[in-house]
ChimeraX commands (.cxc) that place a marker at each C-alpha (Angstrom):
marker #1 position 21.39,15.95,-0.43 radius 0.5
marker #1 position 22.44,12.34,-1.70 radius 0.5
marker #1 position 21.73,10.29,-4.22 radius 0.5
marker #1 position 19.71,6.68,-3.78 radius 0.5
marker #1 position 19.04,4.34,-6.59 radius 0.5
marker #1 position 15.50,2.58,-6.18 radius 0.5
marker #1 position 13.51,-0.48,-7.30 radius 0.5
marker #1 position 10.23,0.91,-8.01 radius 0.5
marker #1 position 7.10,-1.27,-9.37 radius 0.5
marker #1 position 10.14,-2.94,-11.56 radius 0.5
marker #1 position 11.78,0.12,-12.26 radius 0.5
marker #1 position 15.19,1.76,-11.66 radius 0.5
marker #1 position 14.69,5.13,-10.07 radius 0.5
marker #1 position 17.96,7.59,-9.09 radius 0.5
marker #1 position 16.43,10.84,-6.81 radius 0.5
marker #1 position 18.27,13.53,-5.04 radius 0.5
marker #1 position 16.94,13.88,-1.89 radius 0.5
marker #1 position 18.11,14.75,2.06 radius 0.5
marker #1 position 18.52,11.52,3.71 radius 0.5
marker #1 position 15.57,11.84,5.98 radius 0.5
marker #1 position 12.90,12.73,3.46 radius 0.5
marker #1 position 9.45,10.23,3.72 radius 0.5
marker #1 position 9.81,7.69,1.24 radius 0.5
marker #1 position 6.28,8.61,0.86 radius 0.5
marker #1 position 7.69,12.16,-0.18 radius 0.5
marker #1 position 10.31,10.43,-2.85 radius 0.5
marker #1 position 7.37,8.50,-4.14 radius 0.5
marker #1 position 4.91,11.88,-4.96 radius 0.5
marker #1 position 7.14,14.61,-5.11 radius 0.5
marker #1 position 10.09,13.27,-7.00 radius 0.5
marker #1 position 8.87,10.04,-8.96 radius 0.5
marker #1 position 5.00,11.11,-9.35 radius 0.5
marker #1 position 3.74,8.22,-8.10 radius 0.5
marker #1 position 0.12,9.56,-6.52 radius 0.5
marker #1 position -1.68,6.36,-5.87 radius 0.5
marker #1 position -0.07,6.23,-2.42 radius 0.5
marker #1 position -1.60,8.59,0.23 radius 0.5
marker #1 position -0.53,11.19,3.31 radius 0.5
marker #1 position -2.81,10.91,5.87 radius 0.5
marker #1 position -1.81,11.62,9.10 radius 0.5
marker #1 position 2.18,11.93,9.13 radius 0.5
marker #1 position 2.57,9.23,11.71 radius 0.5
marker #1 position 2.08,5.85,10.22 radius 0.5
marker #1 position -1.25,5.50,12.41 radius 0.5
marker #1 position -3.88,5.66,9.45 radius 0.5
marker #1 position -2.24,3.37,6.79 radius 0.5
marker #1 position -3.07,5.77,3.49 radius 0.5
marker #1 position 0.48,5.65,2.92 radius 0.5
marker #1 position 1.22,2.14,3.21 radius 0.5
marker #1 position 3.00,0.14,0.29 radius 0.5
marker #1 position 5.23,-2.85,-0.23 radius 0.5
marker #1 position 9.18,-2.83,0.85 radius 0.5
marker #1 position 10.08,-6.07,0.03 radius 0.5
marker #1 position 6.68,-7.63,-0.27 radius 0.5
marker #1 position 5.74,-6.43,3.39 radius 0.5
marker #1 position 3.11,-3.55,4.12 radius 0.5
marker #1 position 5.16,-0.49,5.42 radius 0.5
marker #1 position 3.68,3.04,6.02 radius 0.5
marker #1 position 5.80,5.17,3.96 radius 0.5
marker #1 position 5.63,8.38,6.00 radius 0.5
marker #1 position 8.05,7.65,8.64 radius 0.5
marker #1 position 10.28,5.68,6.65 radius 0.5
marker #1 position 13.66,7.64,5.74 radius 0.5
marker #1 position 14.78,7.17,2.17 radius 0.5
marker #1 position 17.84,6.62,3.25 radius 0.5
marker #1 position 17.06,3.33,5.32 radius 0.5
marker #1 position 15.12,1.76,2.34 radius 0.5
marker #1 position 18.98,0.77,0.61 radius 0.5
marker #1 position 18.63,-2.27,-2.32 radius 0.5
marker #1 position 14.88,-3.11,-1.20 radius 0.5
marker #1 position 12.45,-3.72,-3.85 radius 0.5
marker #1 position 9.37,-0.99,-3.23 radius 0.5
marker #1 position 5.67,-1.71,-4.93 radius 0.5
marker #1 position 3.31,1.13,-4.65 radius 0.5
marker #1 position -0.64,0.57,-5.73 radius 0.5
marker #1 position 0.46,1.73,-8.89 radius 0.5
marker #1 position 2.67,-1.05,-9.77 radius 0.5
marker #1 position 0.43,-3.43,-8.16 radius 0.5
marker #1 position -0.82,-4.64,-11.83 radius 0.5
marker #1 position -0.57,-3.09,-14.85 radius 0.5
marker #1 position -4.23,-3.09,-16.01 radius 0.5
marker #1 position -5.99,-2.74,-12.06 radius 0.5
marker #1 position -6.85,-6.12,-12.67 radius 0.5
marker #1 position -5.01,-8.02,-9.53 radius 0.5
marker #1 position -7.61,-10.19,-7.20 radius 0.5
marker #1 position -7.82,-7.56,-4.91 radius 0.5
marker #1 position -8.69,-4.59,-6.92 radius 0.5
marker #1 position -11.26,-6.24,-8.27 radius 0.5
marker #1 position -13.10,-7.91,-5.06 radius 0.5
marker #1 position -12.47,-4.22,-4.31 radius 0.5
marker #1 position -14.97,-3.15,-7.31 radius 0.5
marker #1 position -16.86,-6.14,-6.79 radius 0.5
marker #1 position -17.90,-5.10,-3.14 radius 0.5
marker #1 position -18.02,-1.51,-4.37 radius 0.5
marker #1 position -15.65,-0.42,-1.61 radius 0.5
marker #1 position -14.39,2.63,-2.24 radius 0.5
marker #1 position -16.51,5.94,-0.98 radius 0.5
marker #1 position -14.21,9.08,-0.80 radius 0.5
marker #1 position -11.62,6.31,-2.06 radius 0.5
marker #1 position -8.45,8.47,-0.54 radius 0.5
marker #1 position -8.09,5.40,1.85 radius 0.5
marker #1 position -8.43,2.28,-0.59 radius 0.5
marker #1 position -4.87,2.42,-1.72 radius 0.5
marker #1 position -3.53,1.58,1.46 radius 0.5
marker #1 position -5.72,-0.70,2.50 radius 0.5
marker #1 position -5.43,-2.21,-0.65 radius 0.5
marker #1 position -1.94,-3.00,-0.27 radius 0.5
marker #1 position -2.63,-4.03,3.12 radius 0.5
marker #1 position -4.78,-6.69,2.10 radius 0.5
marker #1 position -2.31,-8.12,-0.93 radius 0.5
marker #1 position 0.21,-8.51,1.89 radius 0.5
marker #1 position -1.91,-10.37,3.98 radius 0.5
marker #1 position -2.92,-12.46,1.42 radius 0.5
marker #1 position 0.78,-12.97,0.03 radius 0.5
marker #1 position 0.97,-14.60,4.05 radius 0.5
marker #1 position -1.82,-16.32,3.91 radius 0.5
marker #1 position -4.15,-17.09,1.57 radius 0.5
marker #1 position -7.12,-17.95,3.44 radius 0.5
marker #1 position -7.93,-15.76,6.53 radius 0.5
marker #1 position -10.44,-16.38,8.83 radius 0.5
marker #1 position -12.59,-12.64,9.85 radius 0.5
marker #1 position -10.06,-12.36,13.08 radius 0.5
marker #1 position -6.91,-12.89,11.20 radius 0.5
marker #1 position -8.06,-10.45,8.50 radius 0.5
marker #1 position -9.06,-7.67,11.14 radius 0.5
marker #1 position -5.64,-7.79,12.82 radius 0.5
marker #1 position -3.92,-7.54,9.43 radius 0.5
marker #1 position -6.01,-4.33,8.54 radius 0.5
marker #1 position -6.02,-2.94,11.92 radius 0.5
marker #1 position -4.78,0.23,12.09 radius 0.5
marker #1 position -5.61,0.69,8.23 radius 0.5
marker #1 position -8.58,3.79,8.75 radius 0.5
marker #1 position -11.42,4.54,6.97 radius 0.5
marker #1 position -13.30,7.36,7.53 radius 0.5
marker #1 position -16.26,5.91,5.28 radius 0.5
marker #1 position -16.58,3.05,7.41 radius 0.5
marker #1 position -16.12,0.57,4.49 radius 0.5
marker #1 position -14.72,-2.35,6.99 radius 0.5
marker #1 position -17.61,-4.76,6.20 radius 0.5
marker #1 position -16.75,-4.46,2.31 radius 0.5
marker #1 position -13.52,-4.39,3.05 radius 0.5
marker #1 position -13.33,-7.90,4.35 radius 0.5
marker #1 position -15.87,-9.35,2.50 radius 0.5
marker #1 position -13.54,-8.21,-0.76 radius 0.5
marker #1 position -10.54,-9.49,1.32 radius 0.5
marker #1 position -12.31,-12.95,1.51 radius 0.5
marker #1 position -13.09,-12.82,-2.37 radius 0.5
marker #1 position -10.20,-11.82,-3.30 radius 0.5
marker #1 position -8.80,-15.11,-1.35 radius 0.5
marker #1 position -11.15,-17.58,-2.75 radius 0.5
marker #1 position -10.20,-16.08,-6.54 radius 0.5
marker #1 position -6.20,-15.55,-6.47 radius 0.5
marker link #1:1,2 radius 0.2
marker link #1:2,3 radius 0.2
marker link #1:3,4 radius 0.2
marker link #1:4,5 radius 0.2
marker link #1:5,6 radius 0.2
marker link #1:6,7 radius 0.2
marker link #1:7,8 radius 0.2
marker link #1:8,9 radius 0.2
marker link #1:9,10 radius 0.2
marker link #1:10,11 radius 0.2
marker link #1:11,12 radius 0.2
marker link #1:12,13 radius 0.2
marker link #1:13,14 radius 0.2
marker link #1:14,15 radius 0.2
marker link #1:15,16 radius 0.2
marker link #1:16,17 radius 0.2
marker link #1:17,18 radius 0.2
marker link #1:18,19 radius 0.2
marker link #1:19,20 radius 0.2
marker link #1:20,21 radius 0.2
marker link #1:21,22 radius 0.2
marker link #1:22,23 radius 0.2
marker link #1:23,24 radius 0.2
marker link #1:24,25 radius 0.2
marker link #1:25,26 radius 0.2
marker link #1:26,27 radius 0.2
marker link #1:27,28 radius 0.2
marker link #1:28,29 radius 0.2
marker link #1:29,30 radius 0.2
marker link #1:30,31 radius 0.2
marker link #1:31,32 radius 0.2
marker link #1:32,33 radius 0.2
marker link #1:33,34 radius 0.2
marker link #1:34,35 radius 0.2
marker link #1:35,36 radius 0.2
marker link #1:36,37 radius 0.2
marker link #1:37,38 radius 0.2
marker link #1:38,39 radius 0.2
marker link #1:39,40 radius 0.2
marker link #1:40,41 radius 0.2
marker link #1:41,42 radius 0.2
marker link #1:42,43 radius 0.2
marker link #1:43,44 radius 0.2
marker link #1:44,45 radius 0.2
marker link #1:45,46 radius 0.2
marker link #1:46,47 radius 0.2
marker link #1:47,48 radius 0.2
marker link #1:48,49 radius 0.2
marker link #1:49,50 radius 0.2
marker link #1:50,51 radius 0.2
marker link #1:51,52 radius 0.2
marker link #1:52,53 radius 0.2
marker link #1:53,54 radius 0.2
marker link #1:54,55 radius 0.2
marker link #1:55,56 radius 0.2
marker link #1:56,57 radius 0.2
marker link #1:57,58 radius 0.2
marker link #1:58,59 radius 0.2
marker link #1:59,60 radius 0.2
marker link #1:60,61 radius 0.2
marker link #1:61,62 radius 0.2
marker link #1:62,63 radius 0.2
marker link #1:63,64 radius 0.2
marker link #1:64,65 radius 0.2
marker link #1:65,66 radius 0.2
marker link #1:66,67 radius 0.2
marker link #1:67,68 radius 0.2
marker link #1:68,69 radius 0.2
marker link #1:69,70 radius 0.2
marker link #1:70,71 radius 0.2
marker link #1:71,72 radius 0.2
marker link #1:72,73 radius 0.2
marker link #1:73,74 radius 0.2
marker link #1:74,75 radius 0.2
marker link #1:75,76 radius 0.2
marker link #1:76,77 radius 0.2
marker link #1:77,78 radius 0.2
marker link #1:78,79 radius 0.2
marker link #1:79,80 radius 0.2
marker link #1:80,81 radius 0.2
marker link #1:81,82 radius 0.2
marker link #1:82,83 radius 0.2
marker link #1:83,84 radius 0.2
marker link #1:84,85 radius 0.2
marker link #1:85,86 radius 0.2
marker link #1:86,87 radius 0.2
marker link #1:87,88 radius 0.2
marker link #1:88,89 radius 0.2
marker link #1:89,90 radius 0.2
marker link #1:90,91 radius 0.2
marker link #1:91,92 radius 0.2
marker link #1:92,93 radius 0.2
marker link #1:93,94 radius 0.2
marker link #1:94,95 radius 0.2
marker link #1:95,96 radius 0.2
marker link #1:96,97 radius 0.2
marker link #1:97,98 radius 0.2
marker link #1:98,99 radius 0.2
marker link #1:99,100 radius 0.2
marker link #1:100,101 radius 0.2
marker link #1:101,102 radius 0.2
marker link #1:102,103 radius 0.2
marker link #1:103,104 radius 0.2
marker link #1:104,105 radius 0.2
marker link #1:105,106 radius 0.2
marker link #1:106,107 radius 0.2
marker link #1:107,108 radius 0.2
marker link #1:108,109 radius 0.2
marker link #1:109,110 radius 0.2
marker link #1:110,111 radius 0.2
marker link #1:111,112 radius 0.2
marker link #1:112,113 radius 0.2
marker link #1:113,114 radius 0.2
marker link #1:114,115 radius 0.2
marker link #1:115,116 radius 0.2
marker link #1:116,117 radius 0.2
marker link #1:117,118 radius 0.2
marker link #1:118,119 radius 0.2
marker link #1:119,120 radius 0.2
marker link #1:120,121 radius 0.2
marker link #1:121,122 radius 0.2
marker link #1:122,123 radius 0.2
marker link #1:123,124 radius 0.2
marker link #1:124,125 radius 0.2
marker link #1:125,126 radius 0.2
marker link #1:126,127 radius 0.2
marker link #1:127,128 radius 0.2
marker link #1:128,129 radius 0.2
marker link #1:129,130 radius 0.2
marker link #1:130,131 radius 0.2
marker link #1:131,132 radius 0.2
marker link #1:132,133 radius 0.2
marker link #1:133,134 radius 0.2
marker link #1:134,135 radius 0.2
marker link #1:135,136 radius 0.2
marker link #1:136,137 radius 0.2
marker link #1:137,138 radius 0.2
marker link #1:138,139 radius 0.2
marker link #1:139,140 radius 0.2
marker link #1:140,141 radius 0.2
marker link #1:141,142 radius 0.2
marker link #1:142,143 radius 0.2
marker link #1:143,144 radius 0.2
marker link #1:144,145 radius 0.2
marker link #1:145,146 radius 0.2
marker link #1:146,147 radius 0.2
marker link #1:147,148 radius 0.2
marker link #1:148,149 radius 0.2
marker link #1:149,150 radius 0.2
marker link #1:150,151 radius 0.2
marker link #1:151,152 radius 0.2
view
């Protein structure tokens, strides 16, 4: 066990953990942050993914221990009220089905749009690539992307 001081959504964080525990595991099991998802284990569905230094990372094959003085945003720090561009082209578009996706792609999507604010369809399907939904919500998905552009 060791001890690693965090910058969570703002926050100071201190956990206990083994070295080679998930961030993804730090972020549920020890800070109680649920927004952010397991899917599959192997950073291949993108329900884990969240911010390390403003960049989309999947959080399930990420050692705590290589994440050092980086600045971590999970959907929950996002915005305070659910009110950033994205969630609400999300609610505009009505994207979420099951939902146990969204918060990755979510944070998928504010990254892209952190690089660059006006996509065109191809730039915004290589960004999400690899971001799965089992509901099939990729239409919506973009279509909310490209809102969420034209209003942030």
């Amino acid at each position: 066990m060791a001890q690693f001081n965090l910058r969570v959504n703002g926050q100071k964080k201190t956990v206990d953990v083994d070295p080679a525990t998930p961030l993804l595991w730090v972020l549920r099991d020890h800070l109680d942050l649920l927004g952010t998802k397991y899917g599959c284990g192997v950073a291949a569905c993108g329900s884990c993914t969240v911010h390390i230094d403003g960049v989309a990372t999947r959080s399930c094959v990420l050692p705590i221990a290589s994440i050092a003085d980086k600045k971590i945003t999970t959907i929950e720090g996002l915005s305070e009220e659910g009110d950033h561009p994205v969630q609400k082209a999300w609610l505009e578009h009505d994207v979420p089905q099951c939902g146990y996706c969204q918060s990755g792609q979510i944070m998928s999507a504010v990254s892209l749009l952190k690089k660059n604010g006006n996509p065109t369809d191809e730039e915004i399907e290589d960004a999400m690539n690899g971001n799965i939904c089992r509901c099939g919500t990729y239409v919506r998905i973009k279509a909310a992307i490209k809102t969420a552009a034209k209003n942030s």
